[in-house]
C-alpha positions as CSV (number, residue, x, y, z in Angstrom):
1,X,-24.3,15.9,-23.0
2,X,-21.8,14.7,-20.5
3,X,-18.1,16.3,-21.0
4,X,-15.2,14.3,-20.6
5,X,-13.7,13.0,-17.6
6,X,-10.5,14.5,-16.9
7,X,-6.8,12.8,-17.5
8,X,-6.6,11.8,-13.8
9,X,-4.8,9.1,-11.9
10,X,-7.4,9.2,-9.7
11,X,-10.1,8.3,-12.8
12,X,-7.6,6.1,-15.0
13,X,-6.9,3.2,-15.3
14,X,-8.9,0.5,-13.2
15,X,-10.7,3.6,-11.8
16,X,-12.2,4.4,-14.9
17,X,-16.1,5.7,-13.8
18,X,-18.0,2.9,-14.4
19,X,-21.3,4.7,-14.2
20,X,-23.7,1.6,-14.1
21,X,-26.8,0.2,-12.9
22,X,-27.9,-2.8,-13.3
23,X,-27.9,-6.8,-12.5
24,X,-26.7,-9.8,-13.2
25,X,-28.6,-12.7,-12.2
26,X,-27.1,-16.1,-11.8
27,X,-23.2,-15.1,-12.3
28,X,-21.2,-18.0,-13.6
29,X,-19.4,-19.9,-11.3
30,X,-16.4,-22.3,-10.6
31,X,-16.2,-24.3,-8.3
32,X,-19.6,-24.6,-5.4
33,X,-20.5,-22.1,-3.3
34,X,-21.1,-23.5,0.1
35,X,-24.9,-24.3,1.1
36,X,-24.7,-23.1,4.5
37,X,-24.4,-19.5,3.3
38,X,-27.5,-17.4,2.8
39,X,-27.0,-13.3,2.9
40,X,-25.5,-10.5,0.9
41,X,-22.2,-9.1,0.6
42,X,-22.9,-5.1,0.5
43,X,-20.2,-2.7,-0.7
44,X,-20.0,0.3,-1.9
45,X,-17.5,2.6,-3.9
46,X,-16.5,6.2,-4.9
47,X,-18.1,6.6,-8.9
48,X,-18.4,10.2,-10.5
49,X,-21.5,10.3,-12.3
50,X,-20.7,13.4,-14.3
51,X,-16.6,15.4,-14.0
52,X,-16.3,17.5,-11.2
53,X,-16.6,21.0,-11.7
54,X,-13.5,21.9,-10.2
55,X,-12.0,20.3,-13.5
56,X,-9.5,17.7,-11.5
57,X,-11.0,15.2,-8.6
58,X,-9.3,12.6,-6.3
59,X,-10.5,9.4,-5.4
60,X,-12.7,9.7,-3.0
61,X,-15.3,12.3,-4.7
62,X,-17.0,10.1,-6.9
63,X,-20.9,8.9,-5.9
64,X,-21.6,6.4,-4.0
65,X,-22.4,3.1,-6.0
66,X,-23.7,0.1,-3.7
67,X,-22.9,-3.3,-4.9
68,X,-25.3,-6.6,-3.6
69,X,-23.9,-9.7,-4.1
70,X,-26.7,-12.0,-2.8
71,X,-25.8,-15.5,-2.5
72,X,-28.8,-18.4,-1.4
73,X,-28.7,-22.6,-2.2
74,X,-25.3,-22.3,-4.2
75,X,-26.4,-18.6,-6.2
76,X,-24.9,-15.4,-6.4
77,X,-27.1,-12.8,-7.8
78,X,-25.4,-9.2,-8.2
79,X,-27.5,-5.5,-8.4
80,X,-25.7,-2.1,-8.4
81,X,-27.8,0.6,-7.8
82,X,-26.1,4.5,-6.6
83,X,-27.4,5.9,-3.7
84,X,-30.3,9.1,-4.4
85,X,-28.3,11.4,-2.5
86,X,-29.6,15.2,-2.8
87,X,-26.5,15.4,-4.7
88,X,-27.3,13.1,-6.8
89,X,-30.5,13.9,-7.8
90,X,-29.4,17.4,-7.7
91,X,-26.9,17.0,-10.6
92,X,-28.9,14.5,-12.6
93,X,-31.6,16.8,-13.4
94,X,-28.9,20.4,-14.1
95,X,-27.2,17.4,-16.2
96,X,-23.7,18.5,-15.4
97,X,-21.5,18.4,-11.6
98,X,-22.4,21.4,-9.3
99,X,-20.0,20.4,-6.5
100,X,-16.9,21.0,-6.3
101,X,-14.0,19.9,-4.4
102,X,-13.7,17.0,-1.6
103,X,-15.6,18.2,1.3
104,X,-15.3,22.0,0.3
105,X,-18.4,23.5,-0.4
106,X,-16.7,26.9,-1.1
107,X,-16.2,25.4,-4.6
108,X,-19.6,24.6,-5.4
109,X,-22.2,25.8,-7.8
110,X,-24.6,28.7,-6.0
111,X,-27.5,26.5,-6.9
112,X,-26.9,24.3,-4.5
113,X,-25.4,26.6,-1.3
114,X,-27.4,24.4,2.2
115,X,-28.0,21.5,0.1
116,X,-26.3,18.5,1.4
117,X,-23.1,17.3,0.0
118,X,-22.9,13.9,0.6
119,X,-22.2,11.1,-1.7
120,X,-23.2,8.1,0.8
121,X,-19.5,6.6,-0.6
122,X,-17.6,4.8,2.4
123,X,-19.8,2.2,4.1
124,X,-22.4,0.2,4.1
125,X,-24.1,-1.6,7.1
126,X,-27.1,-3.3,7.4
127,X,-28.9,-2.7,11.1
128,X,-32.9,-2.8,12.1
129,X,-32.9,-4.4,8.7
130,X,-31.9,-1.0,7.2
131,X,-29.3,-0.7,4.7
132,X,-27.3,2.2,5.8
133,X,-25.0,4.3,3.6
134,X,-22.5,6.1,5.0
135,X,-20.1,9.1,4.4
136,X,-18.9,10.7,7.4
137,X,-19.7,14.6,6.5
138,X,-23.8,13.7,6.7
139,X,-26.2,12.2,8.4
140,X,-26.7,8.2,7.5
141,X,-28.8,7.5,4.5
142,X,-31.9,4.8,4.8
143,X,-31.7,2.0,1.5
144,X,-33.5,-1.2,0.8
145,X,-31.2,-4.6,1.6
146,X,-33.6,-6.2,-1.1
147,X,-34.1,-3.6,-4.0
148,X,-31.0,-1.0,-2.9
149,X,-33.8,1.8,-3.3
150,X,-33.0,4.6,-1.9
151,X,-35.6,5.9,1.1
152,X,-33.5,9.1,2.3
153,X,-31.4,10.6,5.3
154,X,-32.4,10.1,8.9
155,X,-31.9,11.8,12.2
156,X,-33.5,8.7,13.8
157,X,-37.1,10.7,14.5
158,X,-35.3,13.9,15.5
159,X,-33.3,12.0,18.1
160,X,-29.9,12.9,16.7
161,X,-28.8,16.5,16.8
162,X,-25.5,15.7,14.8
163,X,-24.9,17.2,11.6
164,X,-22.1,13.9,10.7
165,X,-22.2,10.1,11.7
166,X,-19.4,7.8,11.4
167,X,-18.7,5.6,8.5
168,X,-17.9,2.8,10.6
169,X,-20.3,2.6,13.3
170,X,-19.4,-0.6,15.6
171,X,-22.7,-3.4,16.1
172,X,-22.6,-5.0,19.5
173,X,-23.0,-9.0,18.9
174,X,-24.7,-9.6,22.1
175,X,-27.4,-6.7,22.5
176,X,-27.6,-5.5,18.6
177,X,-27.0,-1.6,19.6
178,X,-25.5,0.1,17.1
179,X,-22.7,2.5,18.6
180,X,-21.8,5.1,16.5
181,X,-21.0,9.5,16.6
182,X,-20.1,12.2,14.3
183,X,-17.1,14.2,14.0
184,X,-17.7,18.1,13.2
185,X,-20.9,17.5,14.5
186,X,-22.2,21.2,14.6
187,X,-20.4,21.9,11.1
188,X,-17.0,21.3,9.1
189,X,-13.7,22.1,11.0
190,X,-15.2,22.3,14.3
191,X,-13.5,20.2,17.2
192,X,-16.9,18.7,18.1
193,X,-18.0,15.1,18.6
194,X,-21.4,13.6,19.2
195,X,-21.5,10.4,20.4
196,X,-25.0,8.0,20.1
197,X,-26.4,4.4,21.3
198,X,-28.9,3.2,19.0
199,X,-31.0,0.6,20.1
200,X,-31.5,-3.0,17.9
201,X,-35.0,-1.6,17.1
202,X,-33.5,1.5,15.8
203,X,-34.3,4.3,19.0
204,X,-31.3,6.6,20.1
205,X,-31.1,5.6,23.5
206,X,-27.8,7.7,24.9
207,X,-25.9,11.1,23.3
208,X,-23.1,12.8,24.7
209,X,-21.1,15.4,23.3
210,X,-17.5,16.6,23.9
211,X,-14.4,18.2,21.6
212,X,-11.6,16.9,20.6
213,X,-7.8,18.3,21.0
214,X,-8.5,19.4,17.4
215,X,-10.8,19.3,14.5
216,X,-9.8,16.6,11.9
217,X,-10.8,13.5,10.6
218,X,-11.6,10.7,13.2
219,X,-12.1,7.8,10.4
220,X,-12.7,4.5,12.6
221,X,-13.4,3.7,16.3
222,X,-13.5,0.9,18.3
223,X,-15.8,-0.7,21.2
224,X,-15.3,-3.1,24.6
225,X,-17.7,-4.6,26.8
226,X,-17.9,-0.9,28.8
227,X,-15.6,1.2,26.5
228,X,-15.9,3.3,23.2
229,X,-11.8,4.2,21.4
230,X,-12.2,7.7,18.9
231,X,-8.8,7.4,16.8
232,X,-8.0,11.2,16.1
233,X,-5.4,11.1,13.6
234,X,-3.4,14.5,12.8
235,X,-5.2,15.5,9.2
236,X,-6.0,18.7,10.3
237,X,-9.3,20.9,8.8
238,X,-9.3,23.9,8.6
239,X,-12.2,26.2,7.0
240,X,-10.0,29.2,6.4
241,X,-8.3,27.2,3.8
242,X,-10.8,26.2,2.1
243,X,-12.5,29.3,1.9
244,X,-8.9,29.6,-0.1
245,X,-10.0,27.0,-2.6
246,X,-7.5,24.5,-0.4
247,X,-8.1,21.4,0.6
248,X,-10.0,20.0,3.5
249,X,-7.6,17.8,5.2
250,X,-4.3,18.7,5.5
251,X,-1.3,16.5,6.5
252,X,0.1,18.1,10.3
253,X,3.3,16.2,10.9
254,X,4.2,18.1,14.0
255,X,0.5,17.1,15.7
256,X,0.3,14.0,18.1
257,X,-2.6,11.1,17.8
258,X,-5.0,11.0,20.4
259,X,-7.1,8.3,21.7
260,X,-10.3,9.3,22.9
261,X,-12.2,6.8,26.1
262,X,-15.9,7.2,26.9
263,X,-17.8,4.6,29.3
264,X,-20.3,3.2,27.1
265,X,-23.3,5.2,29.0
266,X,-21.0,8.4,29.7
267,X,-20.8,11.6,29.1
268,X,-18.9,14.7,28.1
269,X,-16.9,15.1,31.3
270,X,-16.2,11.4,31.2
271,X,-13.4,11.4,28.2
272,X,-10.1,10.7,28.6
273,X,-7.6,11.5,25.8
274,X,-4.3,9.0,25.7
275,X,-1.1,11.0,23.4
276,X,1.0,8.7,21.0
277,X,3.6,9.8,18.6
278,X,2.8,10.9,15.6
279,X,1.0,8.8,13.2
280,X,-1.9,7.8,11.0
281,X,-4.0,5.7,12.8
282,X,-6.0,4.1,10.2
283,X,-8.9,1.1,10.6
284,X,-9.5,-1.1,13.9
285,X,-9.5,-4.5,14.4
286,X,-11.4,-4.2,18.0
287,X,-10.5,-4.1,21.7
288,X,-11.1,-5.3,24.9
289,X,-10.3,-4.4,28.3
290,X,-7.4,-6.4,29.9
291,X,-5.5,-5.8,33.6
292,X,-7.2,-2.3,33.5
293,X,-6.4,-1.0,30.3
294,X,-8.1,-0.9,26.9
295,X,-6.0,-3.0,24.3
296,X,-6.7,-1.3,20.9
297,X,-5.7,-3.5,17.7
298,X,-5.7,-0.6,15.2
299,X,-3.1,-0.3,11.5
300,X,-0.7,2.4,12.2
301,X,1.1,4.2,9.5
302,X,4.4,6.5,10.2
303,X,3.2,9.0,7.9
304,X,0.7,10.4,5.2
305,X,-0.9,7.5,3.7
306,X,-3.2,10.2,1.6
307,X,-0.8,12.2,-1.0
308,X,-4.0,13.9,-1.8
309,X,-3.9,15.9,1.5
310,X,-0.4,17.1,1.6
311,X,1.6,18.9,4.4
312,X,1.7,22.2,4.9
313,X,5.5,22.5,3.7
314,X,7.7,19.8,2.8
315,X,8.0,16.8,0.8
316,X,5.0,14.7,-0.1
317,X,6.2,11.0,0.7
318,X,5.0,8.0,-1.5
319,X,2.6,6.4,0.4
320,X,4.1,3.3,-0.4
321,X,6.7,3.7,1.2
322,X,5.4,4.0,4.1
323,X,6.0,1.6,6.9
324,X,2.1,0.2,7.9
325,X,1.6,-2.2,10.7
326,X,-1.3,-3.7,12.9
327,X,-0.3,-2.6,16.5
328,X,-1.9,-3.0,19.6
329,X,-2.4,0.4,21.7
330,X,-2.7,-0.1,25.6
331,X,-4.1,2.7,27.3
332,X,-3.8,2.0,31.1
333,X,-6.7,3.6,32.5
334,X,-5.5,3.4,35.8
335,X,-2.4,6.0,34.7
336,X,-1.9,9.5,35.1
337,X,0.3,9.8,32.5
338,X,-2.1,9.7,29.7
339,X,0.5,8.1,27.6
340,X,-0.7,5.3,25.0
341,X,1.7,2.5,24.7
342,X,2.3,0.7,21.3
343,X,3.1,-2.9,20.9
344,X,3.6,-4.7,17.3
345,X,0.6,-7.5,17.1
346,X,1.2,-8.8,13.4
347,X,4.2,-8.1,11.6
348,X,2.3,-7.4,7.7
349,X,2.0,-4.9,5.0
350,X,-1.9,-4.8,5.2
351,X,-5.3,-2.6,5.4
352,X,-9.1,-3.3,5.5
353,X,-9.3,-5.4,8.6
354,X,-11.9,-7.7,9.2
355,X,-12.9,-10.0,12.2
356,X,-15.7,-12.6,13.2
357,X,-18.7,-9.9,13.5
358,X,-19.9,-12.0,16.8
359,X,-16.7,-11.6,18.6
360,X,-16.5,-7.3,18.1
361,X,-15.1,-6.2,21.5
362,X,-13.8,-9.2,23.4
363,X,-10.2,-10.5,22.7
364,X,-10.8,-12.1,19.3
365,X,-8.3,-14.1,17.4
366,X,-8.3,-14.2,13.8
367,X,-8.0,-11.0,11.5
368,X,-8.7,-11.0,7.8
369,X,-6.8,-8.4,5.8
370,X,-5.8,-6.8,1.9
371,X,-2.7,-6.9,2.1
372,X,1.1,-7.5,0.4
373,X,2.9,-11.0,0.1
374,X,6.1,-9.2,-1.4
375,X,7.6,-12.9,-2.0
376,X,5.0,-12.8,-4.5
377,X,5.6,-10.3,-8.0
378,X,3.0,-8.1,-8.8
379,X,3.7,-8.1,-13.0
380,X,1.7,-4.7,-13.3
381,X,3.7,-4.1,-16.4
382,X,1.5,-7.0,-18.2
383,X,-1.7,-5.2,-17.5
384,X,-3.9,-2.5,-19.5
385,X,-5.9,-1.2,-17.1
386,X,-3.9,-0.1,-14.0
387,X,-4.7,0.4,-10.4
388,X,-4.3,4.1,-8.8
389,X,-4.1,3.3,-5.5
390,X,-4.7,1.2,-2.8
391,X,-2.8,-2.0,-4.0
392,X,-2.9,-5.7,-2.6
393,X,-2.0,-8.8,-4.1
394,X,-3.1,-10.9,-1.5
395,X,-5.6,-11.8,0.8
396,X,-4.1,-12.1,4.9
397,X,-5.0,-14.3,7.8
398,X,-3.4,-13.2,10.8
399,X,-3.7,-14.5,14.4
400,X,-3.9,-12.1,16.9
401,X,-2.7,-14.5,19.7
402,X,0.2,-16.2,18.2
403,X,0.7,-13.7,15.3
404,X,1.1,-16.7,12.4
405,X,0.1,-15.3,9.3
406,X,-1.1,-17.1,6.1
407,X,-1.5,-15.8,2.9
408,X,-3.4,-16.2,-0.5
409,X,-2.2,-14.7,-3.7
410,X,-4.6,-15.1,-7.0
411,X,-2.3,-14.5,-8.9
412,X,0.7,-12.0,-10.7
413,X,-1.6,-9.9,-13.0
414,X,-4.6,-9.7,-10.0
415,X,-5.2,-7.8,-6.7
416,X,-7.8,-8.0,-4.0
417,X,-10.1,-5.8,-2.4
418,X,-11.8,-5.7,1.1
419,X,-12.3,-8.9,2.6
420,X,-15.4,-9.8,4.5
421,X,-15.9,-12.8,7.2
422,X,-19.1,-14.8,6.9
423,X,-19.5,-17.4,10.2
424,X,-20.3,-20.7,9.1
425,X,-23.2,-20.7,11.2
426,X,-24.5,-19.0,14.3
427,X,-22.8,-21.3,16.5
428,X,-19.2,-21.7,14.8
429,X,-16.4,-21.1,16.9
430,X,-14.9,-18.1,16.4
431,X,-13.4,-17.5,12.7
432,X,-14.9,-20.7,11.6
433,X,-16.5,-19.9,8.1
434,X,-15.6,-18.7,5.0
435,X,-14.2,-15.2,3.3
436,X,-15.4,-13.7,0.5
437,X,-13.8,-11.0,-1.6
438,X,-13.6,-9.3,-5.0
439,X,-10.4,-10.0,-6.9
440,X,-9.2,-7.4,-9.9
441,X,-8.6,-9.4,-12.8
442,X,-5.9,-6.4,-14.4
443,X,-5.3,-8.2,-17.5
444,X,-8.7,-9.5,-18.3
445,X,-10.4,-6.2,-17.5
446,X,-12.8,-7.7,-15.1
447,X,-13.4,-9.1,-11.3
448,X,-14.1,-12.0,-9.4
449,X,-16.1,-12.5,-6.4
450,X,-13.8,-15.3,-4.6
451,X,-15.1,-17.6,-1.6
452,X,-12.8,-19.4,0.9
453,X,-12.5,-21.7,3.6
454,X,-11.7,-19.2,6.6
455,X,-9.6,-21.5,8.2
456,X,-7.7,-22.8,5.0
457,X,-6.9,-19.7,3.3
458,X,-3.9,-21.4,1.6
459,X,-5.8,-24.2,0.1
460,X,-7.6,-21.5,-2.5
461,X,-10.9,-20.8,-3.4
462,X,-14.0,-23.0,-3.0
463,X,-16.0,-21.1,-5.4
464,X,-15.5,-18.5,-8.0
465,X,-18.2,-15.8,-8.8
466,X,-17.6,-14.4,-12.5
467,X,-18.5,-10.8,-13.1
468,X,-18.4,-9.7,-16.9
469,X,-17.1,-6.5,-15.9
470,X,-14.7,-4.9,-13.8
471,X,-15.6,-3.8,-10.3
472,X,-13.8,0.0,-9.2
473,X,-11.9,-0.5,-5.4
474,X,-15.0,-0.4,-3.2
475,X,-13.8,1.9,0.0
476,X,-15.5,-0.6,2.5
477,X,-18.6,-3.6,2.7
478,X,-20.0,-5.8,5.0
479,X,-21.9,-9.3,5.3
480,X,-25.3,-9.6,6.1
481,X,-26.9,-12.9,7.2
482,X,-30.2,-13.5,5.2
483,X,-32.2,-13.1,8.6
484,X,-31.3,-9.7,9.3
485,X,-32.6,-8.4,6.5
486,X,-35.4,-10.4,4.5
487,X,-38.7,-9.7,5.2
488,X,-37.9,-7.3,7.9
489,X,-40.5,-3.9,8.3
490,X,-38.8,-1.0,9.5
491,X,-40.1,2.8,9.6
492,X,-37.0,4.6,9.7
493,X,-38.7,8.0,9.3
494,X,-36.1,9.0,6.3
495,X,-36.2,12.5,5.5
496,X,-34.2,14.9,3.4
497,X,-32.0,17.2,4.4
């Protein structure tokens, strides 16, 4: 018999454990989705299967739950299925949690001492028409695009030596390598970083390894035409504290960001770290190479966006609070100075960037974002079921060449999640297609998968997916087109770890 979950923010609310499997087939709609589209929207989110053993939890401990909207001729069929983690599996047969705390395995059950913690909660990608789930403590785990069944981890046929890989590993539109590394790559709170090529046909074709200025979490990264960009933000780890039953992550306010620069093909020697104040550098746009520097479009936040991962003395600020801006980061690689510069590129209150897929790495110029119109009231008061954290009310079109920004609200009871961009074919011009997203409807209880004109934000949806139930925040998703994934045979060689 599963125990209660506990009285947590974290688990309240609109972050209520949904713990379900299942489908809907032919959700109701309003409106008419758009013929030309034929895919999925993949996402994934954080959903506790049974209370952590720790007896408290934070947000981002829960089991990873994958999410399929699949949308052909004008349908939308939706399948959630978790990911078969050893964790998983693990737990469902002792019928009860046997890890403990976020990424500390000093808190877990002796049973499972070696076995592998991950919950596969943060990502999912489709490449080599493989669904990948990701969780950036583990190796990448292999899933169906059609059935969401579970195949196992991979090391890519013993290829790759890294214990971690990325949760957002960067696809190059014109040669369909994935580019991707793991941070702690020989084991939690080490410095090291292992950074991988992987062919379109799914062979690990370059590795390099090389530390950072310390071990913490690097979260995103960012490609050019010749360039890979490592984000290391200052949320420290540290292994004697959690042997200490701590945390993690810490918050480090005294600790500088560092950008990280590898040629595409280099090596270890190769790096070249850029300083910038501190910060928390959070998701990328992209970058491209301009005049001899890299121009990095990344969300910068002048503090601790993660009250769950305090600082080491003083005041925990409220994260919203928090001034967060898209900025643009030029690091002059012809400079000895190994300074970054900063540069304001949209003035918004926004997160969960997304661009036109075919135009990663060049200088792109629309950007689709959750984010805040504050000229609009968010009437939370009128709502049962409350969100935690991570709260938008609108979806955000900026332009990244004139900065003009455009916003759609659903409404003063709702809030959005993670946008995706789908092209409106293979030949549009860039950011001309349509955006999909899941909208919260608070007071009904329930969400919304929303489609709009990408370049008409403003004019509101063109089709309304109906879900008769309420989806939990999703951490991050992706579009697939149809052809990338349907009737495509890979052998992945999964194994478990």
């Amino acid at each position: 018999m599963t125990t209660e979950f506990p009285d947590v923010p974290a688990l309240s609310g609109w972050e209520e454990p949904l713990r379900f499997e299942g489908e809907v087939r032919d959700l109701e709609i309003i409106g008419e989705v758009p013929a030309e589209i034929d895919g999925a929207f993949f996402r994934v989110a954080p959903d506790p299967v049974y209370p952590n053993r720790t007896g408290t939890d934070i947000f981002f401990n829960g089991d990873g739950n994958v999410g399929a909207f699949r949308i052909k001729d004008g349908n939308v069929d939706f399948r959630q299925r978790y990911v078969q983690t050893d964790r998983f599996l693990a737990e469902r047969k002792a019928g009860r949690s046997l890890f403990g705390a976020y990424r500390n395995p000093f808190t877990d059950d002796p049973s499972v001492a070696g076995l592998s913690r991950s919950t596969a909660n943060t990502n999912v990608v489709v490449h080599n028409g493989t669904l990948w789930a990701l969780k950036e403590d583990s190796l990448p785990i292999a899933m169906d695009p059609e059935t969401l069944e579970t195949k196992g981890f991979s090391d890519f046929g013993g290829k790759m030596r890294s214990r971690t890989f990325t949760a957002h590993p960067k696809i190059d539109p014109h040669t369909g390598e994935m580019i991707c590394f793991g941070y702690a790559a020989k084991g939690e709170a080490l410095p090291d970083i292992a950074y991988y090529v992987i062919s379109a046909s799914g062979e690990v074709t370059h590795e390099a390894w090389f530390e950072a200025p310390y071990a913490s979490m690097i979260h995103d990264m960012a490609i050019t035409d010749n360039y890979v960009v490592f984000p290391v933000m200052p949320l420290g780890s540290s292994i004697e504290r959690m042997k200490r039953g701590g945390m993690h992550f810490q918050w480090e306010p005294e600790w500088p960001v560092y950008y990280g620069v590898i040629p595409r093909r280099g090596n270890g020697e190769d790096v070249r770290w850029f300083r910038a104040p501190n910060a928390f550098p959070g998701h990328t746009l992209s970058a491209h190479e301009k005049d001899g520097r890299i121009l990095l479009d990344i969300s910068l936040t002048l503090g601790n966006v993660f009250p769950w991962f305090p600082p080491a003395s003083g005041d925990v600020t409220d994260p919203a609070t928090l001034p967060t801006r898209f900025a643009r980061v030029a690091l002059d690689l012809r400079s000895t100075t190994k300074e970054a510069e900063t540069f304001e590129l949209l003035d918004i209150i926004a997160e969960f960037p997304h661009i036109d897929d075919r135009f990663v790495g060049t200088d792109y110029r629309h950007g689709f974002f959750a984010g805040m119109d504050l000229s609009v009231p968010l009437r939370l008061d009128r709502v049962r079921n409350k969100p935690f954290n991570l709260v938008f009310n609108s979806l955000v079109h900026g332009d990244a060449h004139t900065g003009k920004v455009k916003y759609w609200t659903p409404g003063e009871t709702d809030t959005v999640q993670e946008p995706v961009f789908v092209p409106r074919s293979a030949n549009a011009a860039e950011g001309e297609g349509f955006v999909m997203l899941l909208v919260n409807r608070l007071a009904e209880g329930r969400s919304d998968l929303v489609i709009l004109d990408s370049t008409d934000i403003e004019g509101g949806p063109l089709a309304v997916a109906k879900l008769p139930m309420r989806m939990k925040f999703g951490l991050h998703g992706n579009w697939a087109d149809a052809s990338t994934f349907t009737g495509v045979t890979t052998d992945v060689q999964p194994r478990r770890v």
